[in-house]
C-alpha positions, 0 to 999 in steps of 0.5 A, spaced: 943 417 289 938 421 285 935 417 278 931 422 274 924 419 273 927 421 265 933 419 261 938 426 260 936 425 253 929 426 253 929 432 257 933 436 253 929 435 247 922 437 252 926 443 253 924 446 247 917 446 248 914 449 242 908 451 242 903 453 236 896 457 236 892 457 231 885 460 230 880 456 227 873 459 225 868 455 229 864 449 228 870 444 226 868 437 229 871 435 236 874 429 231 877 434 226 881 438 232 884 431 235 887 429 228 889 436 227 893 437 234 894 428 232 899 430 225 901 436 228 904 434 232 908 428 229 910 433 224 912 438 229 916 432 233 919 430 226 922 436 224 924 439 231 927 433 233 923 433 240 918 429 245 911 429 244 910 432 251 914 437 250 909 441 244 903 445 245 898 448 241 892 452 243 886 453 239 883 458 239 875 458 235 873 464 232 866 467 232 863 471 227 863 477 231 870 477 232 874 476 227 874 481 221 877 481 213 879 487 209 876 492 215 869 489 215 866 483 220 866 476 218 858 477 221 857 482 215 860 477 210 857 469 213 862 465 208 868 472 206 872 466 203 867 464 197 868 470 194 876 469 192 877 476 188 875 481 194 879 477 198 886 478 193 886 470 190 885 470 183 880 468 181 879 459 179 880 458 172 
């Protein structure tokens, strides 16, 4: 008789594969993204009751040229998000 390699429970919960994509701005550190997909990960399975195996995520770096912020390329604007009030944040009390 044929035995799965995985108990019936665990593959239920590895069927629901989510999966997460996030764009990041270029120049996190290789250490940084390990514990970003580490916590995510947990949190994910924590939430959604499913196997570690079965969550992807994918992460995509994004380079000044292409990305764009109120129609104007990040390029033109090397750090956009310092300025709060141009980009609809109210300003720091």
């Amino acid at each position: 008789m044929y035995r799965p390699p995985y108990p019936a429970a665990w593959l239920r919960r590895l069927v629901l594969l989510p999966t997460i994509e996030i764009d990041l701005k270029r120049g996190r550190t290789t250490e940084q993204k390990r514990t970003l997909v580490r916590d995510l990960t947990a949190t994910v399975c924590s939430v959604l009751g499913v196997h570690p195996a079965g969550v992807r995520i994918i992460l995509r770096e994004l380079t000044p040229e292409h990305y764009a912020v109120g129609g104007e390329l990040w390029l033109d604007h090397p750090e956009p998000f310092r300025d709060n009030i141009r980009y609809g944040s109210p300003p720091a009390t």
